[in-house]
N, C-alpha and C positions, 0 to 999 in steps of 0.2 A: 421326764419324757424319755433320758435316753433308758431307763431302767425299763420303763415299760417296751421300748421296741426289744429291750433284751429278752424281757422275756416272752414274746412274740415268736422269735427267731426263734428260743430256746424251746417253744410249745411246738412249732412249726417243726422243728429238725427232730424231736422226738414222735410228732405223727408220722413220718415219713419214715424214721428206725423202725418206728412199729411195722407201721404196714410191709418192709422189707422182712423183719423177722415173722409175718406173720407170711408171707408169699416162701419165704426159704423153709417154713414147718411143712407147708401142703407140698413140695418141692420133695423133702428129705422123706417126710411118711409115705406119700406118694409112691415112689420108686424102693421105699421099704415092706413094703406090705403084702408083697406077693406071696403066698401060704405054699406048702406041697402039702402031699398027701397025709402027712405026719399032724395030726391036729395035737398032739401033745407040746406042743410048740410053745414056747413062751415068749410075750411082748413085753416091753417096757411097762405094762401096766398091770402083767400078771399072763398065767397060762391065756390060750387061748379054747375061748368056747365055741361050742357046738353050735352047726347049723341048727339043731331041734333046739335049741334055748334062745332062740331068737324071740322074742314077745313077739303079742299081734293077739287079735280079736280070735274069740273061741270058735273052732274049727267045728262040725258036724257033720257026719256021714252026710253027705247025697249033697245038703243044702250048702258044706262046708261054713262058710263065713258071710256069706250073702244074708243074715238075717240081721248083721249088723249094719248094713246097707240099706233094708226095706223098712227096720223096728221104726216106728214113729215115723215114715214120710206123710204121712195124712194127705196124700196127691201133689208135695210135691215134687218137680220133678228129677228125676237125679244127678243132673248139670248142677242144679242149686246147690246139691246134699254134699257134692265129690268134697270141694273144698273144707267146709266146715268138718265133714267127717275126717279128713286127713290132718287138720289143726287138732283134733280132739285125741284123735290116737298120736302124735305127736307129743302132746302132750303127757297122757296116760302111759305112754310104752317109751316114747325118747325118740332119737335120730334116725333109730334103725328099727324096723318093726318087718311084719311078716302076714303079709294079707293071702288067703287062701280060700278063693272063689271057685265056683263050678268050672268059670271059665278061664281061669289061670290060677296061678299061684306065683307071686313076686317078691322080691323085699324090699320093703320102700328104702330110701335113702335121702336125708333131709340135713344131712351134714356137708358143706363145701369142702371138708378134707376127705371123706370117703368117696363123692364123685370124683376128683382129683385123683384118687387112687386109679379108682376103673377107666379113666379117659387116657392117663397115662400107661397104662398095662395095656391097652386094647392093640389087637395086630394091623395090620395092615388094612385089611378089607376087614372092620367092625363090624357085629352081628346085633343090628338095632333089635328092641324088644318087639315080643310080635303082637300081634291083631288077629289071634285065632278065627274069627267070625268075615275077617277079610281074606285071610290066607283058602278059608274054605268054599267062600263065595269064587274065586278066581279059581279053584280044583273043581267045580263044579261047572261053570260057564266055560273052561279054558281058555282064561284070561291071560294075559302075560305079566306078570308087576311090574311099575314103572320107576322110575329114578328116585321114588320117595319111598316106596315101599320093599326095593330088589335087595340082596344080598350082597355081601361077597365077591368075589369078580366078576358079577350080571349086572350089580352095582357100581361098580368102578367102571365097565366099559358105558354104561348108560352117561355117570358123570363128566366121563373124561369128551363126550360128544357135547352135550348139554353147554358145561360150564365155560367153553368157550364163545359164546354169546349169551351165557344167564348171567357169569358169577363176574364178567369183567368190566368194570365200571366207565371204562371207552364204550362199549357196545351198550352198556345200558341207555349211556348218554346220547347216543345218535338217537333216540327215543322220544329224547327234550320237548321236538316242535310236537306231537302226538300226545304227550300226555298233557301238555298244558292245552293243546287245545281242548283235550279232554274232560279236565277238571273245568273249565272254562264254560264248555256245555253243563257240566254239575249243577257249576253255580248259578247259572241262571238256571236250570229247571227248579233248584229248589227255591229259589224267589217268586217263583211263578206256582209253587203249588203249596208254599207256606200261610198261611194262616193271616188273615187282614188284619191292617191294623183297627184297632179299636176293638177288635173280637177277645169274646174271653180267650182265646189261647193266643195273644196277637204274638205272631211271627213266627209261633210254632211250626216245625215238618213235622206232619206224623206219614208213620212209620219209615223214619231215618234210616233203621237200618237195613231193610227194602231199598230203600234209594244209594244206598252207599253200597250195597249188594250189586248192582247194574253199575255204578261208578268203577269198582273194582273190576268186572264181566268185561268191561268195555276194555279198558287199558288192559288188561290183562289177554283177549282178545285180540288186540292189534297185535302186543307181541307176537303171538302165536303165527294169528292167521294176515298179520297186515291187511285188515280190511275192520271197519268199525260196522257193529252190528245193530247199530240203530236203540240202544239199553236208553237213550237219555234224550229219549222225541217222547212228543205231547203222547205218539202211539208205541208201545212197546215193542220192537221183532217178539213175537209169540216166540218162535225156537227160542230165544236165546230165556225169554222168562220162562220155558217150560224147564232149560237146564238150569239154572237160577233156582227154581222150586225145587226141583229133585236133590241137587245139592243140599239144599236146607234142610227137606228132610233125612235126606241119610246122615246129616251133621246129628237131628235131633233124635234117630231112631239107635245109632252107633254105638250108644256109651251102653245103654240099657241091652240091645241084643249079643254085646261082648261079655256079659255073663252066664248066656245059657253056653255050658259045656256041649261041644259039638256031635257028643254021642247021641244026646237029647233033640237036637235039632234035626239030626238024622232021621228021628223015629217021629215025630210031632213038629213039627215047623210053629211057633209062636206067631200071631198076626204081628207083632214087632219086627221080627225077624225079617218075615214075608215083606212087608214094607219097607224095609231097608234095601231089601235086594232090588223089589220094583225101580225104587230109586236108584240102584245103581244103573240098571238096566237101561234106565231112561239116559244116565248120564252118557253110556257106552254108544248107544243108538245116535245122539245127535251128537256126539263128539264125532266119532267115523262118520256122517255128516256132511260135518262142517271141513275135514282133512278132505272128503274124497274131495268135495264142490273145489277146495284149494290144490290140490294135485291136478283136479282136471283144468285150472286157471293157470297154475306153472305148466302142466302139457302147450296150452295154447299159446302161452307164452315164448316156449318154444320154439314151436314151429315157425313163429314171428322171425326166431335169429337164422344165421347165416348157418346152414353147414360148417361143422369143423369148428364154428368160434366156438368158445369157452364164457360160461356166464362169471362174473365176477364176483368172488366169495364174500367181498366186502360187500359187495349191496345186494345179498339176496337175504331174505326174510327169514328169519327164524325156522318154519317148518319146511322151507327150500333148504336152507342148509344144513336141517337135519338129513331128509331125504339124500342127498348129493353126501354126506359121508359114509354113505356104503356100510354103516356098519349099524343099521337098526334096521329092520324088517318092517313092515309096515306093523304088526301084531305089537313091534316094542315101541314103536310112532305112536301107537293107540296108546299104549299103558303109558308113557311116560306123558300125555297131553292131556291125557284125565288127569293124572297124578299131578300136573303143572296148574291145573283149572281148577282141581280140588282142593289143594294145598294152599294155589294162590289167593285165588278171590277171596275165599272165607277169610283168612286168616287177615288181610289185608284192611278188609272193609271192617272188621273187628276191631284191628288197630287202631283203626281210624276215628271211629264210635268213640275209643276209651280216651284218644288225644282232645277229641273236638270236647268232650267230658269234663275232663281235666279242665280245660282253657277256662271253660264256662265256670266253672265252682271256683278258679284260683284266679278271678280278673286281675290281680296286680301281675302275675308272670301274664300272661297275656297282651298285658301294657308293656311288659319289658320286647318280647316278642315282636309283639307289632313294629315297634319302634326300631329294634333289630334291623326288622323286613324293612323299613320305608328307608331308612338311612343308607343300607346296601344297591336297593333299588332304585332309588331315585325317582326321576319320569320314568321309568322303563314298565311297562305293563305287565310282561311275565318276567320270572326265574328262568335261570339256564343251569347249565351246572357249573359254572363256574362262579354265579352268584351264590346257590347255595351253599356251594365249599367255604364262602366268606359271612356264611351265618352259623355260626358254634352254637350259639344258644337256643335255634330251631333246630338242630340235631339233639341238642339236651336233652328239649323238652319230648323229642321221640322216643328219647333210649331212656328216662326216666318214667313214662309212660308206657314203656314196655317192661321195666321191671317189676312195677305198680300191678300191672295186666298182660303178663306173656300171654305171645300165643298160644300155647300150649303149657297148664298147669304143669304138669310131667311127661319127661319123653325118657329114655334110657336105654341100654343094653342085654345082650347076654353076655353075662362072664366069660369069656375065650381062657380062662386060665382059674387056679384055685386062686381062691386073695381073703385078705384075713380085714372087712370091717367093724370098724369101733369096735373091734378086738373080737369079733365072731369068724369062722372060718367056711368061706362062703366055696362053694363046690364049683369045678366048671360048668357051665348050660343056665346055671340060675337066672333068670329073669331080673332086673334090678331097672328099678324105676326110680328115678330123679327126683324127686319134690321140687321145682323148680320157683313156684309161687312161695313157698313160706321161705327157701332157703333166697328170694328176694326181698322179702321182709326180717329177717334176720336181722337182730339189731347186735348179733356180734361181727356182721360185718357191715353194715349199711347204720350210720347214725342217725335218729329217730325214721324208723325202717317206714312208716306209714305217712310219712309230709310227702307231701309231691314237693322235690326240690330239687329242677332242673341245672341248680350252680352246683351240685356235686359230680354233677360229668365235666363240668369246666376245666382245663387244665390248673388257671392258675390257683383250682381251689385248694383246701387241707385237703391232701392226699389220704388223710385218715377218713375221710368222710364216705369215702369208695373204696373199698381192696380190690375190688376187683374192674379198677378203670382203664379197662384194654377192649372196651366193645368194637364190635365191629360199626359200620356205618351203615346208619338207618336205610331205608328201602327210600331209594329217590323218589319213586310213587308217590308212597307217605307226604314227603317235604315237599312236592308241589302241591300238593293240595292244602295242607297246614296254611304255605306263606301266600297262597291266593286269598286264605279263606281270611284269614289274620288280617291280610293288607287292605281286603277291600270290606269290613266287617262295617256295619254302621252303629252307630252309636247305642239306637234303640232295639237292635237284635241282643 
């Protein structure tokens, strides 16, 4: 026995060598790898090569690379195709590859030490990749871009207003009694509109993610506008399902119209295209909306106080104390509350689909979960934040279910500097997109990359089983909805 704890320790103290020697490589390549203009430059692994010898799918006048996009979809649709096609050429080309479409031209990036390069070389104010098809919808309308989409210092002054009641987890939590009541309404409408028992689908929702869409609208809603829009009564607020739908669609219309090159769309407008924009337009329209109706309810508000007194910054709401910092115009109020309604709901209620998902296929973590929730809990009927801080392995299960299903497949940069990846010698301006879905399945840094296995976020687990266990903390949203849904689940759902 004592042989065996030895070599426990001894297996235990070399996962942890590793994982330190393998954090000090992306560390040391990282802050090495910055190029100059000199590409006859040599790495430790040999000269360095050319931007043009970068692999990627065969290039064609006009149509570029988009035929390996469209060859063999037989309808379906191209949400479906992104992934499998980015494992494929991954595969065929390697970590680094070089996609060149009508409507951009990028280089993928599917290696955890080459993003590492780019995140640490980035300046100050980083220059996210772009959305041509976005960028030109807003030069068209004269739109203003909001805190998700701005640059540069328009971006930095948007964050620095923003993240003093988004990004701080005091202000999230004054939230607490509002989203539980929120999820609260959830859970009873979907009891009430699921599936009888004894029915062939007994207990079934259909259409879940419809309903987790207004779950999302809602809470996401109060932040904003502190006021609930009625997403989760027997009768819908029509407004709020009419931005609900337009969102959907320009989620669905988005990936497909960001490949016609914008010269094209100038001269012939695609009905994709066209519908995309409708959608936005619908967004823009009942978003200004729903601010003025709240601006003219803070006016009245108003007038309620005393001359001279001062409203208090701690308890004003969200789009009150955007307003009252003087430093966004109403134009950048607009952009940045679509950009907050856009970014949020969807991605949110998506989460959310992929957790309850999980639960359902993996009922032993489930049982652990539960169990979690009721021992922390007690009699107490909701979560606060203080109980959730004392549930580790409902945060696991959120951040293991986000690796499984990020929100977004790929996000990424423009190069702000020359840099030299997996040994190619990348120019300033290059577009460089993240693979963020396969380099989470990556089984040289995630052990058996495809288990849903919520104890690899665990502290006291093998440190080897995550390299990269520094996540941030799940969306509080997310966790009161898991440990309501978990705690109060019944046997035969």
């Amino acid at each position: 026995m004592a042989y065996l704890g030895r070599s426990r320790l001894t297996a235990a103290s070399f996962a942890c060598h590793k994982r330190n020697v393998f954090f000090a490589q992306i560390k040391k390549m990282a802050m090495c790898t910055v190029a100059s203009s000199n590409t006859n430059q040599e790495t430790a692994n040999g000269p360095i090569k050319k931007f043009t010898d970068i692999p990627g799918p065969l290039s064609l006048p006009l149509i570029k690379a988009s035929s390996t996009v469209f060859l063999g979809a037989n309808g379906e649709p191209l949400g479906k195709r992104v992934i499998p096609l980015q494992a494929k050429s991954i595969e065929k080309y390697g970590r680094i590859y070089l996609v060149d479409l009508p409507g951009m031209t990028a280089v993928q990036l599917a290696s955890p030490l080459d993003v590492a390069t780019v995140l640490r070389n980035e300046p100050k104010y980083p220059k996210r990749f772009n959305i041509p098809i976005f960028d030109y919808y807003r030069e068209r309308r004269g739109k203003e871009p909001g805190v998700f989409f701005a640059d540069g210092t328009e971006w930095h002054n948007y964050r620095s207003v923003i993240s003093k009641r988004m990004l701080r987890s005091k202000e999230v939590a004054d939230y607490a009694t509002s989203f539980n009541q929120i999820v609260t309404a959830f859970i009873e409408r979907v009891k009430n509109i699921r599936e009888s028992s004894g029915s062939e689908k007994e207990y079934e929702v259909q259409g879940l993610d419809n309903e987790l869409f207004k779950w999302s609208f809602e809470s996401v809603a109060e932040m904003l506008f502190d006021k609930r829009f009625g997403c989760l009564e027997p009768e819908v607020n029509k407004e709020a399902q009419t931005f609900i739908q337009a969102t959907g669609e320009l989620l669905e219309e988005m990936m497909g119209s960001n490949l016609y090159p914008i010269w094209f769309i100038k001269m012939y407008e695609p009905k994709q295209v066209k519908k995309m924009f409708d959608s936005f337009d619908t967004m823009y329209e009942y978003a200004e909306m729903f601010i003025d109706r709240r601006i003219k309810e803070i006016e009245e508000q108003d007038k309620m106080h005393l001359t001279g007194t001062e409203r208090n910054e701690e308890k004003m709401g969200f789009l009150e104390f955007l307003l009252s910092s003087g430093k966004l115009s109403k134009d950048d109020l607009l952009g940045s509350v679509i950009d907050v309604m856009f970014g949020g709901v969807d991605t949110t209620s998506n989460t959310m689909q992929w957790v309850l998902y999980m639960m359902a296929k993996n009922p032993d973590k489930q049982e652990i979960l539960r169990q979690e929730v009721l021992s922390v809990l007690g009699d107490q009927n909701q979560a606060s934040p203080t109980t959730i801080g004392q549930m580790p392995y409902l945060k696991a299960c959120v951040r293991e279910t986000l690796r499984l299903y990020p929100v977004i497949s790929l996000f990424g940069r423009i190069a702000s500097k020359d840099l030299i990846l997996s040994g190619y010698h990348i120019p300033a301006g290059t577009q460089l997109d993240f693979l963020v879905y396969h380099m989470s399945r990556d089984e040289s840094v995630f052990t058996d990359p495809n288990a849903f296995t919520p104890e690899r976020w665990l502290r006291d687990r093998d440190p080897q089983s995550n390299k990269f266990n520094e996540a941030k903390e799940p969306n509080f949203c997310l966790q009161y909805i898991v440990n309501n849904v978990v705690r109060k689940r019944q046997k035969t759902v």
